[in-house]
Backbone as a printed PyTorch tensor [residue, N CA C, xyz], in Angstrom:
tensor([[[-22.2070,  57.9640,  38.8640],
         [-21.0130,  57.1290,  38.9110],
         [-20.3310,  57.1460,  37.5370]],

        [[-18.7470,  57.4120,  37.5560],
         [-18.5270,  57.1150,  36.2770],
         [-17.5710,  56.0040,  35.8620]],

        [[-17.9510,  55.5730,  34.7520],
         [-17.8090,  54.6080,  33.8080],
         [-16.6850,  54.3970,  34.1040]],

        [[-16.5320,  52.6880,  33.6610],
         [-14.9060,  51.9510,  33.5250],
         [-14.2700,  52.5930,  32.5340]],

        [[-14.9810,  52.8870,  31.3190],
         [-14.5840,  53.3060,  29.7230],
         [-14.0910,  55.1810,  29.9500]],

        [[-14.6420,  55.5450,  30.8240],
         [-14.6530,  57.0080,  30.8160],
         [-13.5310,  57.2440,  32.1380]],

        [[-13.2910,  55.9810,  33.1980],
         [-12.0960,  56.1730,  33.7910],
         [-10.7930,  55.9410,  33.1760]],

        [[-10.9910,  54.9740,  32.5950],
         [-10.1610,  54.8340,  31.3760],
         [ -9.2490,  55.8570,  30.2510]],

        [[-10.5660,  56.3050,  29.8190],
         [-10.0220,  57.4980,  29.1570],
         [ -9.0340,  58.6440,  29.6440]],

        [[ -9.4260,  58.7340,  30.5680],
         [ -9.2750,  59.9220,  31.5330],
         [ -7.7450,  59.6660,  31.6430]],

        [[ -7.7940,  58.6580,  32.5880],
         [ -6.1570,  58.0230,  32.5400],
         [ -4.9960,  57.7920,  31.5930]],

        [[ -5.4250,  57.5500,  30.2400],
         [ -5.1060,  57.6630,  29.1100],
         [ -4.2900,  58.8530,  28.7720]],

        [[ -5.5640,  60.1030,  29.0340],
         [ -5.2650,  61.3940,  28.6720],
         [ -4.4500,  61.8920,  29.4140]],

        [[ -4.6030,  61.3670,  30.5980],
         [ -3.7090,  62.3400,  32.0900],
         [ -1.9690,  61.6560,  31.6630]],

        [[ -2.1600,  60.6680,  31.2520],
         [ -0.4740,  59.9370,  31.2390],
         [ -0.2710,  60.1690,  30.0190]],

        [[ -0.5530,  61.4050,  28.4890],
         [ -0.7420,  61.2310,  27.1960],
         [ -0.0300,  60.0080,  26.6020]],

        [[ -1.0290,  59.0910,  27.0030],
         [ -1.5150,  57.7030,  25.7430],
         [ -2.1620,  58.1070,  24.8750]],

        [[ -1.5680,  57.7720,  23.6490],
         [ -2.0660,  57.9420,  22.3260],
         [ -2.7650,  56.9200,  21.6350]],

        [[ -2.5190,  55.3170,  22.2550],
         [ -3.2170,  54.6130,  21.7240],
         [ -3.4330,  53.6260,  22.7800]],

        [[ -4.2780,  52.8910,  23.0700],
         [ -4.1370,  51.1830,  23.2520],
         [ -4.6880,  50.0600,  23.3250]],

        [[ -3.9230,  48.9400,  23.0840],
         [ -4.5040,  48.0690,  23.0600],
         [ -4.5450,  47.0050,  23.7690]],

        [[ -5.7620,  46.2040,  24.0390],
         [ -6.4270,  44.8390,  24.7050],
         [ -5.9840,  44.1090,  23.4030]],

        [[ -5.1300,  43.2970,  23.8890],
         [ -4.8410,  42.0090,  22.7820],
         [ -4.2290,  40.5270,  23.7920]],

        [[ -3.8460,  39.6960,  23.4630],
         [ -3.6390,  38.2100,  24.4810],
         [ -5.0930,  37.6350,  24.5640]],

        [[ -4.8130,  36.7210,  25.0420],
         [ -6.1940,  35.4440,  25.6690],
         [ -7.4320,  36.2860,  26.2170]],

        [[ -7.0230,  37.1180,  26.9600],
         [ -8.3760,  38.0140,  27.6210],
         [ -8.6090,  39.3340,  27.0520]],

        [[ -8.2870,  39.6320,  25.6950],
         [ -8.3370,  40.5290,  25.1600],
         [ -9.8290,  41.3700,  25.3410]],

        [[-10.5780,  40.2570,  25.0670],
         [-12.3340,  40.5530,  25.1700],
         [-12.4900,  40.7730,  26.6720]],

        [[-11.8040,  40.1690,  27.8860],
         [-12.2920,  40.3640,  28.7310],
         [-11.8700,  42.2120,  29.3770]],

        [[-10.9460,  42.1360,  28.9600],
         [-10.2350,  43.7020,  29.3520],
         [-11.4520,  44.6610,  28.8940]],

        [[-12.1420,  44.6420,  27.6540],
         [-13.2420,  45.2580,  26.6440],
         [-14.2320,  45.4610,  27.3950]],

        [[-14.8850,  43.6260,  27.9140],
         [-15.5010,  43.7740,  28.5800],
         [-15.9680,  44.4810,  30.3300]],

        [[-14.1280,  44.6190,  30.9280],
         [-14.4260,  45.4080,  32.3080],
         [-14.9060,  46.7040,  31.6180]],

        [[-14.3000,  47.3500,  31.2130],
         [-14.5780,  48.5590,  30.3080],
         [-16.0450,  49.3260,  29.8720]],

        [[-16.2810,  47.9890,  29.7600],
         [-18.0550,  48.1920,  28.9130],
         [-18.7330,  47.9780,  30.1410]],

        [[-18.2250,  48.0020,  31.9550],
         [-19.2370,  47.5070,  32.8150],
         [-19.7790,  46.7190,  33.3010]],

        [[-19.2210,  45.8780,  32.0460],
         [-19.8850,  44.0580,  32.1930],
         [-19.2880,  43.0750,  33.5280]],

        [[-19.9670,  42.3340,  33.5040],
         [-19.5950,  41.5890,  34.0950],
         [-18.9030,  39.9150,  33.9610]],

        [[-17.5290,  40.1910,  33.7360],
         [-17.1300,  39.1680,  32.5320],
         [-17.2670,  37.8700,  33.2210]],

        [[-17.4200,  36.5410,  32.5840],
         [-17.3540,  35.5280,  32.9530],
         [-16.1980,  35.3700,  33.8840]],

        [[-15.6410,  34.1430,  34.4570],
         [-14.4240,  33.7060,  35.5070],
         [-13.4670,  33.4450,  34.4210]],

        [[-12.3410,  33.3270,  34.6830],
         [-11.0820,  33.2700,  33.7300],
         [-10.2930,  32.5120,  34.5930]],

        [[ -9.6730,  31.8880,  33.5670],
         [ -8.0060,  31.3910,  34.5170],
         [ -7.4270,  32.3850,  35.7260]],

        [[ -7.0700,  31.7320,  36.6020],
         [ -6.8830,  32.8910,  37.8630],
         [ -5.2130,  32.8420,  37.6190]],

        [[ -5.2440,  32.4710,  36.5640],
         [ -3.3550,  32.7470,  36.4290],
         [ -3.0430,  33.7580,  35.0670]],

        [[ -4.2740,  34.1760,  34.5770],
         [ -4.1580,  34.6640,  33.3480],
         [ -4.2840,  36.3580,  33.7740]],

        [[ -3.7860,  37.2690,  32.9390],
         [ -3.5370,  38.6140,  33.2310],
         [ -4.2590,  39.1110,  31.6700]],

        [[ -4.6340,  40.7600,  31.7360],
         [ -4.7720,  41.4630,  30.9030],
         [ -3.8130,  42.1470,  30.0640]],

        [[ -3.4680,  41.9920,  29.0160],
         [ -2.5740,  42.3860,  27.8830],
         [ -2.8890,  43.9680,  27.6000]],

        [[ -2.0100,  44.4140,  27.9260],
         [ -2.6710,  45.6440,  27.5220],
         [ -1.4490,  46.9010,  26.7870]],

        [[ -1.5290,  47.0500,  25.5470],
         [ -0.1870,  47.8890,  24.8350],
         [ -0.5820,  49.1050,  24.7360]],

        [[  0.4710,  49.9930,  24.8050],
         [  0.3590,  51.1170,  25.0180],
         [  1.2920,  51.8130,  24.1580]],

        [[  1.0260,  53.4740,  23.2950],
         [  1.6970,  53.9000,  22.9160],
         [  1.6790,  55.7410,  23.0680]],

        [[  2.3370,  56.1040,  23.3750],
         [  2.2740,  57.5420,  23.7680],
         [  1.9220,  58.1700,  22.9970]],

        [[  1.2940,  59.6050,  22.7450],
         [  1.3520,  60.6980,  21.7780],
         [  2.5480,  61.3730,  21.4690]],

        [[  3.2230,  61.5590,  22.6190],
         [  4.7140,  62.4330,  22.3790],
         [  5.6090,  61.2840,  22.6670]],

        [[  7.0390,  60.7850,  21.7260],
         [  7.5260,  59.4910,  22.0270],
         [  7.9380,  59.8590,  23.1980]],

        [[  8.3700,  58.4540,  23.4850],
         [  8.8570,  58.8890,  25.0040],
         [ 10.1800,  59.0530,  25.0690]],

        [[ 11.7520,  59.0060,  24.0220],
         [ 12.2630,  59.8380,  24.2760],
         [ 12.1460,  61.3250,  24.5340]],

        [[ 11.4040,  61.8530,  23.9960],
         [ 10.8570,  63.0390,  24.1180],
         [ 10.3110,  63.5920,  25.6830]],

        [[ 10.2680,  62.4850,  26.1790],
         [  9.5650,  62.4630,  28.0090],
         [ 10.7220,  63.7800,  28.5800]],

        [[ 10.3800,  64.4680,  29.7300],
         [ 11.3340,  64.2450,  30.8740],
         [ 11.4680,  63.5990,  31.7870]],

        [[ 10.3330,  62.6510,  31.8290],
         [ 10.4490,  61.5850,  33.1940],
         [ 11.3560,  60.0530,  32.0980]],

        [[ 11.7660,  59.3090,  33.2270],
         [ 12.6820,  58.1460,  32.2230],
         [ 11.4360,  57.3690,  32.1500]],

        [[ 11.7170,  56.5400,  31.3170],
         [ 10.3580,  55.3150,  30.7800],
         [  9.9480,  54.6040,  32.2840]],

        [[ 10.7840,  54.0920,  32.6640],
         [ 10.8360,  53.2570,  34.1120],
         [ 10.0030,  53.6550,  35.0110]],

        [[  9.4390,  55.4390,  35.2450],
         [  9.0050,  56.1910,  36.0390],
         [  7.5490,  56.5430,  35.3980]],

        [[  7.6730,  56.4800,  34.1680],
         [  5.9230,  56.4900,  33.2450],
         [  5.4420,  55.6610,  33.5930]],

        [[  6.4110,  54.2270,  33.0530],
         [  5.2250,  53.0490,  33.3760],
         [  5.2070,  52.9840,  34.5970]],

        [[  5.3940,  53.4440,  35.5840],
         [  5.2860,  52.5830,  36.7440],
         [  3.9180,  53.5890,  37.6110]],

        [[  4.1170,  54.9790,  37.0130],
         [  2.6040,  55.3950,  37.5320],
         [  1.4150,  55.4320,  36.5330]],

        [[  1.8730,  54.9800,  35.4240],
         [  0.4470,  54.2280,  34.3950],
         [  0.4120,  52.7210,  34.8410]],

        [[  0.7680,  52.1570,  35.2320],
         [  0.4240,  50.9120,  35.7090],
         [ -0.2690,  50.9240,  37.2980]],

        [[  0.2410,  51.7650,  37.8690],
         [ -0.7350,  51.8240,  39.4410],
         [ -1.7320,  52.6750,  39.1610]],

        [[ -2.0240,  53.2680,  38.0660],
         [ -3.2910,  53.9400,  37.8600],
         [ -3.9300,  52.8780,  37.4560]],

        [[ -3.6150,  52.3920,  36.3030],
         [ -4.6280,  51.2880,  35.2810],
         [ -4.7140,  50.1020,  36.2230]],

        [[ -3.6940,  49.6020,  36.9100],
         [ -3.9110,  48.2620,  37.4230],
         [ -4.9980,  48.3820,  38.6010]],

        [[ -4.9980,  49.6150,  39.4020],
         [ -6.5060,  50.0970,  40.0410],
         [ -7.8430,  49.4630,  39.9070]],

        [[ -7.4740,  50.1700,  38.2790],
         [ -9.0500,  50.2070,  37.4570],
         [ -9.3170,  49.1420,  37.1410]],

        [[ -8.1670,  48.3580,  36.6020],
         [ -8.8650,  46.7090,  36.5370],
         [ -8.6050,  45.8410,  37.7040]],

        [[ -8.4130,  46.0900,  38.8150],
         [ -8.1810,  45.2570,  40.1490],
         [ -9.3400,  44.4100,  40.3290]],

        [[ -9.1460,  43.2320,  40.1430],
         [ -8.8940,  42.5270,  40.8490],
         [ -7.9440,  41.7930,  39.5140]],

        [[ -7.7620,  42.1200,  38.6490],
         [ -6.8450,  41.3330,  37.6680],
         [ -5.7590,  41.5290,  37.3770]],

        [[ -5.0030,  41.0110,  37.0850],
         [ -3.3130,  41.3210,  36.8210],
         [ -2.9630,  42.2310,  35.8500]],

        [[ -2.7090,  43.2590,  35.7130],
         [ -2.7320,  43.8720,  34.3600],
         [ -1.0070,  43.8150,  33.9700]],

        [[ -0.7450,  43.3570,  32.7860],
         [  0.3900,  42.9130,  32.3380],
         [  0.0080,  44.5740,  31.0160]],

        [[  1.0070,  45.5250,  31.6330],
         [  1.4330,  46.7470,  30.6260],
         [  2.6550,  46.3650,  30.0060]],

        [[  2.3290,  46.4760,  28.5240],
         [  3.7830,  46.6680,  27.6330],
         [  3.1660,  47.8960,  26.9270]],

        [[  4.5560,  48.8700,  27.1500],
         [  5.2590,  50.1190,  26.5740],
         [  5.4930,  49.5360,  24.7870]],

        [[  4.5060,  49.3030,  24.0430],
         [  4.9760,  49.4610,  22.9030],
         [  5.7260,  49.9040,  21.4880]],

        [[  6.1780,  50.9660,  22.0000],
         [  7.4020,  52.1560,  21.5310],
         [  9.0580,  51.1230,  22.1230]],

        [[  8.9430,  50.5630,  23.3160],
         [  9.8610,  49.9250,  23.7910],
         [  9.9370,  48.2600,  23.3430]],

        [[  9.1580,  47.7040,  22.5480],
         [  9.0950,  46.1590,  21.8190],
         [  9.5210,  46.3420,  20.7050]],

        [[ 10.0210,  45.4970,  20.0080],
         [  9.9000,  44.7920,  18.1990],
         [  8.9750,  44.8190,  18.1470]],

        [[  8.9950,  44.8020,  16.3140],
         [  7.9310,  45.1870,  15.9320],
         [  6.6090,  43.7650,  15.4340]],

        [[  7.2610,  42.7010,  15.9850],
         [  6.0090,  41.6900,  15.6520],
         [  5.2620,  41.3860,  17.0810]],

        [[  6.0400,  42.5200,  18.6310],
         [  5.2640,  42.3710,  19.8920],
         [  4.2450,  43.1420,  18.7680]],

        [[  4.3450,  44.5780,  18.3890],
         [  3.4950,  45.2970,  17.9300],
         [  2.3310,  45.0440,  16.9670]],

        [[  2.8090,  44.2190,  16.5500],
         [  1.9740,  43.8160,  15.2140],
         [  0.7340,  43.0440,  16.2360]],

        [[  1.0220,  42.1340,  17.0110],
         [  0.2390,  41.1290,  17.7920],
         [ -0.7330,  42.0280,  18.8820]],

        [[ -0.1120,  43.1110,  19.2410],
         [ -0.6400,  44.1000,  19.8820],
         [ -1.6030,  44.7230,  19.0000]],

        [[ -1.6570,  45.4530,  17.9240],
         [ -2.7940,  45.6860,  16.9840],
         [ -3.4670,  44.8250,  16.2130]],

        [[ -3.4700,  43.3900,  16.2920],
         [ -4.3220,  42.5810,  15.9310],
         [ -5.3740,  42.2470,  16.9070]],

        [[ -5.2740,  43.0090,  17.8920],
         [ -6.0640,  42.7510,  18.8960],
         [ -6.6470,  43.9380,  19.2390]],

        [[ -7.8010,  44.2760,  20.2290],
         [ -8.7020,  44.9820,  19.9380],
         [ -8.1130,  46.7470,  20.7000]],

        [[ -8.2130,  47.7160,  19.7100],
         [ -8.3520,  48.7520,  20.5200],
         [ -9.3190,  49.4570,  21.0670]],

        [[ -8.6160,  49.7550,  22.3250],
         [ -9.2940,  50.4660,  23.4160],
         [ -9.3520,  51.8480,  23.5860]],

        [[ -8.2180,  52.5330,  22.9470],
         [ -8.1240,  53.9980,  23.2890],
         [ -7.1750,  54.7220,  22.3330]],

        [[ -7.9800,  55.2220,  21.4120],
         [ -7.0180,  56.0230,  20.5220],
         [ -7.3130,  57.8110,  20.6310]],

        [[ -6.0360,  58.3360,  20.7730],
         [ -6.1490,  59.5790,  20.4150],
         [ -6.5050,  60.4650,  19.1540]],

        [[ -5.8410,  59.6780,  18.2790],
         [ -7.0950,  59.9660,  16.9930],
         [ -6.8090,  59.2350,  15.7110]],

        [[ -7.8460,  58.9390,  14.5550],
         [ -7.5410,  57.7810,  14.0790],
         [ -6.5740,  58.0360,  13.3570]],

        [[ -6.1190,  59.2660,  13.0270],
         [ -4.7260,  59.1300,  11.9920],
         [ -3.6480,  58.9960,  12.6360]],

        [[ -3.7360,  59.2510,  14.0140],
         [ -2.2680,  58.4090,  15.0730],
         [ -2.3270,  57.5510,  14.7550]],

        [[ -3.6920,  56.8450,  15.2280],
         [ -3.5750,  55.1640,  14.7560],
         [ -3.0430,  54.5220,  13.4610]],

        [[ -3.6150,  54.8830,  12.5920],
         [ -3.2620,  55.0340,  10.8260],
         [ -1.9000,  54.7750,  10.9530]],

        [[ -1.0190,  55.9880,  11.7700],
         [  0.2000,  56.2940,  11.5560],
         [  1.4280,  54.8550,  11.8630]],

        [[  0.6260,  54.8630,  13.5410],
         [  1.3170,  53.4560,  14.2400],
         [  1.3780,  52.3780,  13.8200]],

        [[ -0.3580,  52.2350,  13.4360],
         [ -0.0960,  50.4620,  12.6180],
         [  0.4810,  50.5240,  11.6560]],

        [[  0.6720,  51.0840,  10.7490],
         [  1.2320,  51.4910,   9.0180],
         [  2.9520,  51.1170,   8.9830]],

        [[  3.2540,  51.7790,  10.2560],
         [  4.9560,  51.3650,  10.4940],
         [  5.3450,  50.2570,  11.1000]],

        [[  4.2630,  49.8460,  12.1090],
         [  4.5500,  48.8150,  12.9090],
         [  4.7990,  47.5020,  11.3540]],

        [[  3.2970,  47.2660,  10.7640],
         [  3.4830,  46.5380,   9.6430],
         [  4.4900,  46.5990,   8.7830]],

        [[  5.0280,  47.7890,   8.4760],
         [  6.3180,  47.8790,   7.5790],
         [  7.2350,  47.5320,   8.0080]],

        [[  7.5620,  47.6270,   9.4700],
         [  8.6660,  47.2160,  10.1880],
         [  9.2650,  45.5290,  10.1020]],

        [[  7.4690,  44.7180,  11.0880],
         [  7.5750,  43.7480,  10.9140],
         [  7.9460,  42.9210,   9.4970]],

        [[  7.2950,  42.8160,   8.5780],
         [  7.4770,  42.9600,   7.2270],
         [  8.5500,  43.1140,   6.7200]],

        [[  9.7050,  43.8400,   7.6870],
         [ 10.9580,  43.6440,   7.0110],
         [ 11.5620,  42.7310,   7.7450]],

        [[ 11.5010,  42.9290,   9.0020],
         [ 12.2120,  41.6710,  10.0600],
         [ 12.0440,  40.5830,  10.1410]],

        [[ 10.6150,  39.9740,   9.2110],
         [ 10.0530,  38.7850,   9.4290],
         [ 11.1920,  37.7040,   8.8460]],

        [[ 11.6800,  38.4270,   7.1890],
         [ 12.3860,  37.2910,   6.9250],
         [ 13.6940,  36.9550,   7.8210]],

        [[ 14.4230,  38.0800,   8.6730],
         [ 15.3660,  37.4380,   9.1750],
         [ 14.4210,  36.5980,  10.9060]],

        [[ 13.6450,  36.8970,  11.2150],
         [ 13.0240,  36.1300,  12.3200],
         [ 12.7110,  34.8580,  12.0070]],

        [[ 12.5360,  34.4650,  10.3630],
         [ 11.6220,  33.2670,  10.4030],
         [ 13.3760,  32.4160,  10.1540]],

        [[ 14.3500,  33.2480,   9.5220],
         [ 15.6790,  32.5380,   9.1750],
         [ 16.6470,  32.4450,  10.4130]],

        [[ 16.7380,  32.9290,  11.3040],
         [ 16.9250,  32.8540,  12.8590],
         [ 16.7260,  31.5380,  12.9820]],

        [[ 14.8390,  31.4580,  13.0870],
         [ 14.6430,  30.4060,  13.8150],
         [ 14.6110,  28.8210,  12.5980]],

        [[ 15.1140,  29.0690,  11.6340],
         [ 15.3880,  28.1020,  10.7470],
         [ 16.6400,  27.6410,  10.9720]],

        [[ 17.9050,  28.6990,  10.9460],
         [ 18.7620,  28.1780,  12.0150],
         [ 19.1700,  27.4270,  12.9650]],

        [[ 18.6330,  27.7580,  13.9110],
         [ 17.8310,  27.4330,  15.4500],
         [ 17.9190,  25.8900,  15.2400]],

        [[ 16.6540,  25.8210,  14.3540],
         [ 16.0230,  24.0370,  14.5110],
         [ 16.5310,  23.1450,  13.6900]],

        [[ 17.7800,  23.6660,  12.5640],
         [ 18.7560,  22.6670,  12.2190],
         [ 19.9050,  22.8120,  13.0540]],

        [[ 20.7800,  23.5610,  13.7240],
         [ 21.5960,  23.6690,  14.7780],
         [ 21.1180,  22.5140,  15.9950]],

        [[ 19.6230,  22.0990,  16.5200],
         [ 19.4600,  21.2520,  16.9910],
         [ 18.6420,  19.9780,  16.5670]],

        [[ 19.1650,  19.7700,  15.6920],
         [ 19.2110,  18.2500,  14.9800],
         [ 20.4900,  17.5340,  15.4450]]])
């Protein structure tokens, strides 16, 4: 029989995912289908977080984004059925979805200097946007005073 971790992979490779990650509330539990386990009960309203980033960007695709995710999500959502799997296209977020997405655990990298590569920009990115995100919402909460 083979493995959650090794169906996983497989799927990964067949849709070239270059990276991803289990991050949100059930971050550990996503890890844990993976590893075989048998995870404790969870909120039955709660879903698996799961980010994703290609090897070749996906402008670069010939299929449109809309048509990737939608047969990487009926593959993966399979594999973790009976749970909700909530896919974000991380190439398609800002960069503090991203940042929150690699603070959380990875699952599948194509190799570690992709990885190297992704988090390195994602952080630089965020890092620049933060100050106008945090001045946005400074805005924001004197506008409603």
């Amino acid at each position: 029989m083979v493995s959650k971790r090794d169906q996983f992979r497989a799927i990964c490779q067949s849709h070239g995912v270059g990276l991803a990650y289990a991050f949100g509330s059930a971050a550990d539990r996503l890890m844990s289908i993976l590893a075989d386990a048998t995870p404790e009960p969870l909120d039955p309203l709660a879903d698996l977080d799961l980010g994703v980033v290609f090897a070749i960007p996906l402008p670069q695709h010939t299929a449109p984004a809309h048509e990737i995710y939608a047969r990487l999500h009926s593959d993966l959502g399979e594999l973790f059925s009976p749970m909700p799997l909530d896919l974000v296209l991380l190439e398609e977020t800002h960069s503090l979805l991203q940042v929150e997405a690699i603070s959380g655990l990875c699952a599948f990298e194509v190799s570690s200097d992709f990885r190297q590569d992704f988090e390195l920009n994602a952080l630089r990115r965020a890092a620049d946007f933060r100050y106008h995100f945090e001045q946005y919402h400074r805005e924001r909460r004197e506008a409603l005073r």
